[in-house]
C-alpha positions as CSV (number, residue, x, y, z in Angstrom):
1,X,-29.8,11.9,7.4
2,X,-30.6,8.5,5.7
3,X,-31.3,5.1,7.0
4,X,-30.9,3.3,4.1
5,X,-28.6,0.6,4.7
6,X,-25.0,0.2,2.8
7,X,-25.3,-2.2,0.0
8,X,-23.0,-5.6,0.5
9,X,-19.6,-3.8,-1.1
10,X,-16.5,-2.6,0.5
11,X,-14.0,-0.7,-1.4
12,X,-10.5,-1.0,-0.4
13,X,-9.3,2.7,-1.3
14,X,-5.6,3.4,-1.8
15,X,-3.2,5.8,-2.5
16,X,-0.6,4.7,-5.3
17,X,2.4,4.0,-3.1
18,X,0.0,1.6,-1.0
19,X,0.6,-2.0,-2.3
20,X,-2.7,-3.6,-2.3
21,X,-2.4,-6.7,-3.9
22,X,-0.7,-8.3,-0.9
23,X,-3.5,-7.0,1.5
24,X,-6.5,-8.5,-0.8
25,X,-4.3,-12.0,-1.0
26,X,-3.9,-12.2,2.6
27,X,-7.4,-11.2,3.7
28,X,-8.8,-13.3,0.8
29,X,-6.4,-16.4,2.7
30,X,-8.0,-15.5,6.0
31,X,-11.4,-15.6,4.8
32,X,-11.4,-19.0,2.9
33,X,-8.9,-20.2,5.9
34,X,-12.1,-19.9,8.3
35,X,-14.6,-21.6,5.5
36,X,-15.6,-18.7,3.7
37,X,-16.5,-19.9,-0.3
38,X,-14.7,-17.3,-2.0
39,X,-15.3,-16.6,-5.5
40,X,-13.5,-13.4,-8.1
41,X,-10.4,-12.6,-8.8
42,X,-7.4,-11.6,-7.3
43,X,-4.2,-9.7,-9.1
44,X,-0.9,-11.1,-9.0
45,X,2.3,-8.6,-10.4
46,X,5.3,-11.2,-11.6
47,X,7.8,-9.3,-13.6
48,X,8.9,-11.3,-16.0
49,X,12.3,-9.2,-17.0
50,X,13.7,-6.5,-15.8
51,X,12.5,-4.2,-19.3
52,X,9.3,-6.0,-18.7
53,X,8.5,-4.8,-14.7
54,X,4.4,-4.7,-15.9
55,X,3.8,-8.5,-15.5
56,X,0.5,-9.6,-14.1
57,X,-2.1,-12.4,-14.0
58,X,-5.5,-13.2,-12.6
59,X,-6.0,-16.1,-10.2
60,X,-9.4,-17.2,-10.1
61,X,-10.4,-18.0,-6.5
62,X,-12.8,-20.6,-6.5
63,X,-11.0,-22.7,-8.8
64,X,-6.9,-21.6,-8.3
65,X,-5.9,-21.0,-12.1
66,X,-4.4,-18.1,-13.2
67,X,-3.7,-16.3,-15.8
68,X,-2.4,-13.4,-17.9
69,X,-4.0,-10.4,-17.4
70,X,-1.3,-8.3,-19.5
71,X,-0.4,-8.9,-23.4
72,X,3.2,-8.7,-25.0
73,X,2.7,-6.1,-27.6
74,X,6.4,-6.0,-28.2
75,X,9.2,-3.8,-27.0
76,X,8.6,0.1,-27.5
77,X,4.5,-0.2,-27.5
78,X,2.8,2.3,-25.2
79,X,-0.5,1.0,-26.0
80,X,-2.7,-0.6,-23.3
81,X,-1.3,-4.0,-21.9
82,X,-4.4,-5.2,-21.0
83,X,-5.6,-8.5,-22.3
84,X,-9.4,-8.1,-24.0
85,X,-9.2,-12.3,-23.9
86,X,-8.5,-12.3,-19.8
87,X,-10.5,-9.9,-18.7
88,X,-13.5,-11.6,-20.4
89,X,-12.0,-14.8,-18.8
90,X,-11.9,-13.1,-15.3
91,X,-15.6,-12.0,-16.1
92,X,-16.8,-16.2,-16.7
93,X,-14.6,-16.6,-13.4
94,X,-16.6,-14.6,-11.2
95,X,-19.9,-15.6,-12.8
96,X,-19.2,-19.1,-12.0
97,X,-18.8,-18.2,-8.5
98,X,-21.7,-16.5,-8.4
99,X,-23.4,-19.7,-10.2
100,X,-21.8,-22.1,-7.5
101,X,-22.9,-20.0,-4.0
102,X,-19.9,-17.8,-3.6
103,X,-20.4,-16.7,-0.4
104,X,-17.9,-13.6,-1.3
105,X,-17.0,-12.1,-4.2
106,X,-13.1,-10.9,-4.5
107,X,-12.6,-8.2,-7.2
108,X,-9.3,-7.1,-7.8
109,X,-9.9,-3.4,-8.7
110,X,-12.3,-0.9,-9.7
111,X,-10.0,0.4,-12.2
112,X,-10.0,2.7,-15.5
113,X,-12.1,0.0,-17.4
114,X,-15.0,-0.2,-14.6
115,X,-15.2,3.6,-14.7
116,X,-15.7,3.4,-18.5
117,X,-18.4,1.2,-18.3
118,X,-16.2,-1.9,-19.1
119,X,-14.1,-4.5,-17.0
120,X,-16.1,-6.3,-14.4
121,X,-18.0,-3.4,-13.7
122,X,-21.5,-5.6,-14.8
123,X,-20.0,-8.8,-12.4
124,X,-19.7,-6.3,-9.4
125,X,-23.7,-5.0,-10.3
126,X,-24.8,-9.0,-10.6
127,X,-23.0,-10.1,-7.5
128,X,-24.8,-7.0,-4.9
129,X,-27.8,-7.1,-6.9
130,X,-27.8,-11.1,-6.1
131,X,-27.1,-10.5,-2.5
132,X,-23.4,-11.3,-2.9
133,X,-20.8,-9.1,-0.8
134,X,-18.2,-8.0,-3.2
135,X,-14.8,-6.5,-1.6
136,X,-12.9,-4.3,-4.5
137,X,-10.2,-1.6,-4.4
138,X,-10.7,1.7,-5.8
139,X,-7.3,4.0,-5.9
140,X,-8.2,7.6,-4.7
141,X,-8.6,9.1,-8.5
142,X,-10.9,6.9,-9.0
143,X,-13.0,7.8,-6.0
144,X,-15.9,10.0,-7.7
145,X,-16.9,7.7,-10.0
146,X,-17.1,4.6,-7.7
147,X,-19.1,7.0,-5.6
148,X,-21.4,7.3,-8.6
149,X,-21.8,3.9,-9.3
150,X,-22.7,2.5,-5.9
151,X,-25.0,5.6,-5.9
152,X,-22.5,6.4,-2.4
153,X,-24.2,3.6,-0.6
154,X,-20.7,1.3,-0.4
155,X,-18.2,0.8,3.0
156,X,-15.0,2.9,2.2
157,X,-11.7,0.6,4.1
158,X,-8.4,1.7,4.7
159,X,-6.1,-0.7,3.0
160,X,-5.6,-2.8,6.1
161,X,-6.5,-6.7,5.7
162,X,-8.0,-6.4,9.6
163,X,-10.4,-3.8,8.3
164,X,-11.9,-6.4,5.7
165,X,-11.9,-8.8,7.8
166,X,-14.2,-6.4,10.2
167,X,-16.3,-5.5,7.5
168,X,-17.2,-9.1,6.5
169,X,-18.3,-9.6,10.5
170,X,-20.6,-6.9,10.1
171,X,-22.8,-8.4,7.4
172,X,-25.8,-9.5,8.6
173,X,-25.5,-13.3,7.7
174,X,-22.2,-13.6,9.4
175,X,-22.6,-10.8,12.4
């Protein structure tokens, strides 16, 4: 048995008919509603036609922009939507948070880039390793690998907002 304690990261982790978006929005509202300085970035889907259902921007939380997360790449492309431009964007988001005393760090997913070593994978590091909780969602096949990288020492929530709101009251500064 070990007593080290849990770094300062939750993972949200869902199964693909689970919506999270709309949980991470509302517990990121609840947080900031009770004074909470919030800082990452949070997904938002907006289809923008009905052959186009894959929409989806970034909103910053400290600040309020958004912005695209996914690239036209024309009708027929199966390559990777993602935009190279945002996602460095979302990464100068959450480092600014981190630079102005975000007292939380919001990040949308743990997804296929962070398992490759890419996406905010580095922000997520910088934030713990600065003493900054970081709340993320990790889908279920991704599970292993965001085992690996928090060396298994992260809180696992069900995809409930009242869980992360339980999780933040357990940190020390705020229990």
């Amino acid at each position: 048995m070990t007593t080290d304690p849990l770094l300062p990261i939750a993972a949200i982790v869902y199964r693909p008919s689970d919506h999270i978006e709309p949980v991470l929005l509302e517990a990121a509202r609840a947080l900031a509603g009770a004074g909470v300085r919030l800082g990452g970035i949070l997904q938002h889907d907006i289809p923008t036609t009905i052959d186009d259902p894959c929409g989806m921007e970034l909103e910053d939380l400290a600040s309020g922009e958004r912005f695209a997360l996914s690239q036209d790449l024309g009708s027929g492309s199966e390559a990777c939507r993602l935009d190279p431009d945002a996602l460095a964007h979302a990464a100068v988001a959450v480092r600014g948070a981190l630079e102005h005393g975000a007292e939380l760090v919001f990040i949308n997913k743990f997804g296929a880039q962070e398992v490759s070593g890419a996406g905010l994978r580095t922000e997520m590091a910088m934030a713990v390793t600065s003493g900054v909780p970081v709340i993320t969602a990790v889908g279920e096949r991704f599970l292993a690998e965001w085992q690996h990288f928090t060396g298994g020492q992260s809180t696992l929530l069900e995809p409930r907002v009242e869980d992360i709101l339980a999780w933040w009251r357990t940190l020390p500064a705020h229990a």
